[in-house]
Steps between C-alpha positions, in 0.01 A plus 500: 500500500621734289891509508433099546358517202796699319721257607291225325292349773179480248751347214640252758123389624401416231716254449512356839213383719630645825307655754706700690446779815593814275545708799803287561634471112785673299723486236893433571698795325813424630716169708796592684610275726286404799248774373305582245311855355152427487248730303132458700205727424613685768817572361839339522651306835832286601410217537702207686534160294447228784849361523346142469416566095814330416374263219448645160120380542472815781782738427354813329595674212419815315151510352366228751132614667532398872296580794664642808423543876601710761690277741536726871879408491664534213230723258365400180550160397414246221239282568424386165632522154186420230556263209713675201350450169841563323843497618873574375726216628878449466767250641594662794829661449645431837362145506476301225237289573258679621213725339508930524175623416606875347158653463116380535160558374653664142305514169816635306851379490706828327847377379672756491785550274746754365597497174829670546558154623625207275161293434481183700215291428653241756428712755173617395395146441542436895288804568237373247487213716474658798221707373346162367526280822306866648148457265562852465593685191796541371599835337824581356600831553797674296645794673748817334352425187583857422860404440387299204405119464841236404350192240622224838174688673282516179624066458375446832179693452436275246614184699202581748281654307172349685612718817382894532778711426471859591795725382607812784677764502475705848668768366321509170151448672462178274281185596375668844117581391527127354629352800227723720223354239611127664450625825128473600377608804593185742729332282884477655824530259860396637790611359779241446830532377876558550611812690583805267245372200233803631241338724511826733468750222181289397404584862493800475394573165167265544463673894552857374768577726837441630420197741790303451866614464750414179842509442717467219602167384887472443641542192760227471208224508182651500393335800317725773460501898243426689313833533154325609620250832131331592204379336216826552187484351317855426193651355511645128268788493352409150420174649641154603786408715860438459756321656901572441763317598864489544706402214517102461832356454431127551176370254522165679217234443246373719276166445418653169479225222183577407547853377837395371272347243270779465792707389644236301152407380630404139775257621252336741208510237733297264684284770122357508608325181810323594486116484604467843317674851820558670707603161763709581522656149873385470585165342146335499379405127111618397611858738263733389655793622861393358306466124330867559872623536639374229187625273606853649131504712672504849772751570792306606659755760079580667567054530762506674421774739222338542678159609691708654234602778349157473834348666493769774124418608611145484779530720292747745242216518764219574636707776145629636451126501815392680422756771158337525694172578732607793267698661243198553 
């Protein structure tokens, strides 16, 4: 039980009421397709995803605790994948109405960004949310902060200020022993964030060696390439787990109203005061959150990106809905 352990077997236990064969359990590291890397107290197998887990409910995704068997014909297989207690969920790039669960059985959400990058709180809004929809915690994490901090990252330090911020440099050595602190034995961390912002150098600087490869992001935009291709999950020696991940281009949403709010907790909190239930916080007279902007209490610009990603959920459930419809 020991590596089981490592890889947060005790942490996960006690928060689920399985009782499970633990000869037959492990920890997916890895997904490709068809197969997966396993990590069992007997080490690490490849492990064949039964081609029937086509629904999101049984496809399985880095992080997940499964048990496997050993089928005679084709090897290790899944039999089952155990309850998550957390997951990361998108939109599905490729198909828009349908769910992509990113990560599972997290108690950290690192979003990761570089600050030789323009700030865009628009985009670290949606990965708020993400984090939010997760129950795990979000942590922001500024990376290169060597090169100096502009006053667009200090404003939007001070737009989320209720959110963990941990400053890095991996060059400098800055913010590692604080982000190593977080880290408890059996607690997991995944990395999110655009490719180029630093997530491998984080890697490697929290693993104590070069694990995962980097490359130079291009000077004309800043942007980098995708040096880390799959979701892998590894041990930190200190302690803990971590997950990286390839960089994410797409931040769509998925079924995620409620931490919409969460995020946005002042605009809901005051919406609570509008005259009307369904006020759209437009034309309608006695609008609460239309009298907080004028009196300077609600930023206008947070409103509207908040509206904003109110009107895509909306339209994402009217479609979901539709598709209910034809396929009865």
């Amino acid at each position: 039980m020991k590596l089981l352990n490592q890889l947060g077997w005790r942490h996960y236990a006690s928060k689920q009421s399985t009782m499970i064969d633990k000869a037959r359990l492990g920890r997916v590291r890895r997904v490709d397709r068809g197969e997966v890397d396993v990590l069992t107290e007997e080490g690490e197998v490849r492990v064949a995803s039964d081609s029937q887990r086509t629904t999101i409910d049984l496809a399985p995704a880095t992080g997940d605790w499964i048990t496997v068997v050993d089928d005679p014909d084709i090897g290790f297989r899944i039999e089952t994948i155990l309850p998550r207690y957390s997951s990361i969920s998108r939109r599905d790039p490729a198909e828009q109405e349908r769910e992509q669960v990113l990560v599972s059985n997290v108690d950290f959400v690192g979003i990761t960004c570089s600050i030789d990058r323009p700030a865009n709180i628009a985009k670290v809004e949606r990965f708020l949310i993400l984090a939010q929809d997760s129950d795990a915690v979000p942590i922001l994490l500024l990376t290169k902060v060597d090169q100096g901090i502009s006053e667009d990252w200090n404003q939007l330090q001070q737009e989320i200020k209720d959110v963990i911020t941990i400053q890095t440099s991996s060059f400098a050595g800055t913010g590692i022993a604080e982000l190593r602190e977080l880290l408890l034995p059996d607690k997991t961390l995944v990395l999110l964030g655009e490719s180029g912002v630093g997530k491998s150098s984080l890697v490697n600087e929290l693993v104590g060696e070069t694990i995962q490869q980097t490359t130079e992001v291009r000077s004309r935009d800043n942007k980098g390439r995708h040096t880390t291709i799959a979701r892998e999950l590894m041990l930190i020696p200190s302690g803990g787990i971590l997950i990286d991940t390839p960089g994410i281009r797409g931040i769509g949403l998925w079924d995620a109203k409620e931490a919409l709010n969460k995020v946005f907790f002042e605009i809901s909190e005051v919406a609570s005061y509008c005259r009307f239930s369904n006020c759209t916080h437009q034309v309608e007279p006695d609008c609460a959150i239309l009298a907080a902007i004028q009196q300077k209490e609600i930023d206008p610009r947070r409103f509207e990106r908040y509206l904003r990603l109110v009107e895509e959920l909306d339209e994402q459930e009217e479609r979901l809905a539709l598709q209910r419809r034809k396929s009865k």
